[in-house]
C-alpha positions in Angstrom: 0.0 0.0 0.0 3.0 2.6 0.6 4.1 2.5 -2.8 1.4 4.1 -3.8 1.8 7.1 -1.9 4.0 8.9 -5.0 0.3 9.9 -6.0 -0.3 12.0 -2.7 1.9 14.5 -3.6 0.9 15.0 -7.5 -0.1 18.4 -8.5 3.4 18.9 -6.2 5.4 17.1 -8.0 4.1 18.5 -11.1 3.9 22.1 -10.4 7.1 22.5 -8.2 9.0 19.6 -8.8 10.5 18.9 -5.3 12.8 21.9 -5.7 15.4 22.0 -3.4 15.6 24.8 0.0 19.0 25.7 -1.0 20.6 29.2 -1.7 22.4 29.9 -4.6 25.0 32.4 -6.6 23.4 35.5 -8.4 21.9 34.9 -11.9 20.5 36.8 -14.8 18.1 39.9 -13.6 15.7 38.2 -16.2 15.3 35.6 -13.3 14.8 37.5 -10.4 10.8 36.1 -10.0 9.7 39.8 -9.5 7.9 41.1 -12.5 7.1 39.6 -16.2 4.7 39.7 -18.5 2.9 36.3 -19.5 3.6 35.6 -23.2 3.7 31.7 -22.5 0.4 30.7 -21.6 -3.5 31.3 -23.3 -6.5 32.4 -21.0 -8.8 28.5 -21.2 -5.7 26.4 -21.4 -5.8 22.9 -20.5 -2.9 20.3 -20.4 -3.5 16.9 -18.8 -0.9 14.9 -17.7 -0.3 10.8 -17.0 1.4 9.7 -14.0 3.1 6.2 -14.3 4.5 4.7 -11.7 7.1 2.1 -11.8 8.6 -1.2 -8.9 10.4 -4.0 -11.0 10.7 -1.5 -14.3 7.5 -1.7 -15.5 5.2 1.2 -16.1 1.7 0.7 -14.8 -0.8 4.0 -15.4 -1.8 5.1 -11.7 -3.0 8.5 -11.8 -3.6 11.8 -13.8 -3.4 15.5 -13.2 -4.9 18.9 -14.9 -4.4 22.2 -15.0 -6.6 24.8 -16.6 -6.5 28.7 -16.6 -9.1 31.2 -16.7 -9.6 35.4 -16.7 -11.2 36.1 -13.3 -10.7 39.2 -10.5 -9.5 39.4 -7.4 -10.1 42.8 -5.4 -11.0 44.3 -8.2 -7.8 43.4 -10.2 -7.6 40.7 -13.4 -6.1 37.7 -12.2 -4.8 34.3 -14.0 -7.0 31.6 -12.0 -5.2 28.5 -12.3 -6.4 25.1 -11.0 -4.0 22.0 -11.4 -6.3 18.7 -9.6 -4.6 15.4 -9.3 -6.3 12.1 -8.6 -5.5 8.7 -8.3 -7.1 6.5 -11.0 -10.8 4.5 -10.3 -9.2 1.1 -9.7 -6.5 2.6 -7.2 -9.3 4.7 -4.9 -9.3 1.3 -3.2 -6.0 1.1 -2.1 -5.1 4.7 -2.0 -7.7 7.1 -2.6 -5.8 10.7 -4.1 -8.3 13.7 -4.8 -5.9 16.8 -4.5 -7.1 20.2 -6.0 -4.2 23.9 -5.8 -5.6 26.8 -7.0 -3.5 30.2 -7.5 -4.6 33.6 -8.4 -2.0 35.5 -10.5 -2.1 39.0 -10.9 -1.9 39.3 -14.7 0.0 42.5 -14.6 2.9 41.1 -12.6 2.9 37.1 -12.8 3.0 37.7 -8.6 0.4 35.5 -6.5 -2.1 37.0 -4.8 -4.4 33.8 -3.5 -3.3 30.4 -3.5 -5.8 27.0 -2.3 -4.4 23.8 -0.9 -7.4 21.3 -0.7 -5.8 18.1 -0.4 -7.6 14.3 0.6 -4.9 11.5 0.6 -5.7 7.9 1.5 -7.7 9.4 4.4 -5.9 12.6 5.6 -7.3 15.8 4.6 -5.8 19.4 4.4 -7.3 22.5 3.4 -5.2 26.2 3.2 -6.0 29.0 2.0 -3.7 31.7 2.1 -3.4 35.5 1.1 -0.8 37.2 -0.1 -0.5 40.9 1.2 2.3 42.4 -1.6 2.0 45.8 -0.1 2.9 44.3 3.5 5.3 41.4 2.2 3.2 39.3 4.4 1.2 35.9 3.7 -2.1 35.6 5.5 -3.0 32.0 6.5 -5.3 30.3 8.8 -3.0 29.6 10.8 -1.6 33.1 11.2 0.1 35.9 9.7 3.9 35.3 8.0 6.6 37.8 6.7 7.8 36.9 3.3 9.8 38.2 0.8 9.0 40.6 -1.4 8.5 38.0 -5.1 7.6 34.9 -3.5 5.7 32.4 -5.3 3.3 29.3 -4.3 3.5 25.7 -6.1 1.5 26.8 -8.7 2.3 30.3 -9.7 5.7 29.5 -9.7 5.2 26.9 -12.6 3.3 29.5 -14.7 5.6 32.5 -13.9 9.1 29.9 -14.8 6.9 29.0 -18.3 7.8 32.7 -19.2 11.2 32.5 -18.6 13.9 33.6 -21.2 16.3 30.5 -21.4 17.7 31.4 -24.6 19.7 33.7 -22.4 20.8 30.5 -19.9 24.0 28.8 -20.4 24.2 25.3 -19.5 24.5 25.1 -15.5 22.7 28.5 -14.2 20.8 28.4 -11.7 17.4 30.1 -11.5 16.2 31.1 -8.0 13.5 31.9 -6.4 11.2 32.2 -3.1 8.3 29.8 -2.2 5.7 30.2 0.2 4.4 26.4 1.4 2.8 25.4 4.8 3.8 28.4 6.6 7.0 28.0 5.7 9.1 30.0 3.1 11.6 28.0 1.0 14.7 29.3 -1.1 14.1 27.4 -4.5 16.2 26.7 -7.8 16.5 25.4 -11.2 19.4 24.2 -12.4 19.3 25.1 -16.8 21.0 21.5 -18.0 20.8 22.2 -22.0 18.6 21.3 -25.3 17.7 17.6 -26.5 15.0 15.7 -28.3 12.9 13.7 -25.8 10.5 10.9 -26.4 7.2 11.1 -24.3 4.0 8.9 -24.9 2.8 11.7 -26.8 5.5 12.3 -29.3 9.0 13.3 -29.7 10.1 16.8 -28.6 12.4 19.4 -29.1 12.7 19.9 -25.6 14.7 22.5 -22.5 16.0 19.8 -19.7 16.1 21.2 -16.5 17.5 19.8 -13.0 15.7 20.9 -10.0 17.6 19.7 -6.7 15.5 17.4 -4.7 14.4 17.6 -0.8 15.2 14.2 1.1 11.8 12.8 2.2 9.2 9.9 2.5 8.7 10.0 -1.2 12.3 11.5 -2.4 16.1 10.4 -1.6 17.0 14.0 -2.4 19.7 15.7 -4.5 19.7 15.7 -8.6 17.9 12.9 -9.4 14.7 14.6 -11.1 14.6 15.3 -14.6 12.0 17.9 -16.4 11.7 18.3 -20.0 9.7 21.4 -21.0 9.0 22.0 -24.4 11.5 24.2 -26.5 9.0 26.5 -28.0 7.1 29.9 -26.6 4.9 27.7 -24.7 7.0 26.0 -22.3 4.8 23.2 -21.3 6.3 20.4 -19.2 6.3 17.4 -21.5 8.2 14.9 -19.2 8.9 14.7 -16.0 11.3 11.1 -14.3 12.7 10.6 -11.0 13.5 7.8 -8.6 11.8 7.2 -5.6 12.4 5.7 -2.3 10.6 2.9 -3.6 10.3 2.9 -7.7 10.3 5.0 -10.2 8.0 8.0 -11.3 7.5 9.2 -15.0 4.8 12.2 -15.5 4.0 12.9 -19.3 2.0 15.6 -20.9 -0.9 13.6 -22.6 -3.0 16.4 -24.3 -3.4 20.1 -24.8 -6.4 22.3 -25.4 -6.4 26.3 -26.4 -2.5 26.8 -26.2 -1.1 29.9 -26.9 1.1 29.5 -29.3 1.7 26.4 -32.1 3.4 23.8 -30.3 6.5 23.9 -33.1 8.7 21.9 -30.7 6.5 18.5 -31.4 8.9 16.7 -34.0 6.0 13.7 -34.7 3.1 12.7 -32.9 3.1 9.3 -31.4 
């Protein structure tokens, strides 16, 4: 029954990637998480995503994820809503039920959070948060309490979306990309590691592809350090086509299994499976 508990964490691992609480040397200004304009992703997007899950080497289908985006307001100010919802498949509810749902609200002027959701039932334990973010104050409001955070900081979701905008044209194989994360109360000093360009096979297609390295957190699920691998696609839309990494008990690959409403042609796809 444990081994199925790489589903509980998902929309995480799909979203954040485990990325490491490490700091790290200065990078590019480009990457400094504080302000960009969204030219990555379309208002109605959809991608849906396939989680396999892997013992003795073999593959079996165990779950699936999505994450849509809509136009809404927040206080009066336009706002990105994005929902990614993860869920174990029908024939593994009985051994462990998964039924996660993250919501962010991203102010569309800035890419910066101001509202992210955590509403999260796995095998039995259940977690809501819902939690505010104050940019005038620098302070994230929870209900648990109120927490000083830096000035850019980003939730699990957001921080996908805002990275999907990144320039990596202007990367050179090793840079780092850091940023702030605001998680259970908690905020955590993030990065990506830039690795290069290479054509990737998924069980959609083969890709032109950006591989990036995020550094892992030792945990129940992860034996920590660079062992994930994340292929996003190398075109203006940046979608995460691929995402592998060990566990402490198997293997988990992630693929991007359709699209709907993208914002730009997805030029990277070299044929479709």
């Amino acid at each position: 029954m444990k081994r199925f508990k790489v589903l509980a964490p998902l929309a995480l691992v799909l979203v954040s990637f485990g990325f490491s609480v490490k700091s790290v040397a200065p990078v590019p200004p480009q990457d400094n998480f504080c302000s960009i304009s969204n030219i990555a992703f379309n208002v109605e997007e959809e991608v849906v995503f396939t989680v396999y899950y892997a013992v003795a080497g073999i593959y079996v289908n165990a779950g699936n994820a999505t994450f849509t985006s809509k136009l809404e307001t927040v206080n009066n100010r336009p706002v990105y809503h994005i929902t990614g919802e993860g869920k174990t498949n029908s024939s593994y509810d009985w051994i462990y039920k998964v039924r996660d749902k993250y919501e962010t609200f991203i102010d569309t002027a800035t890419m910066q959070p101001l509202k992210f959701i955590r509403n999260v039932n796995e095998g039995g334990y259940k977690k809501y948060q819902n939690v505010t973010f104050n940019k005038t104050a620098n302070t994230a409001v929870t209900t648990d309490g109120v927490y000083k955070v830096p000035a850019c900081v980003q939730d699990v979701v957001s921080s996908m979306y805002y990275a999907r905008n990144l320039d990596f044209s202007q990367l050179k194989p090793e840079d780092k990309i850091p940023f702030s994360m605001f998680l259970d109360n908690e905020v955590f000093n993030m990065y990506i590691r830039y690795v290069g360009k290479e054509e990737i096979k998924t069980k959609y297609g083969k890709f032109n592809a950006i591989k990036i390295k995020p550094l892992l957190l030792k945990g129940q699920i992860f034996d920590g350090g660079e062992n994930m691998t994340v292929w996003v696609t190398d075109d203006a839309n940046h979608i995460p086509v691929r995402v592998e990494s060990p566990l402490v008990v198997g293997k988990v690959k992630i693929d991007m299994m359709s699209h709907n409403n993208l914002r730009h042609p997805l030029t990277s796809l070299i044929k479709r499976k």
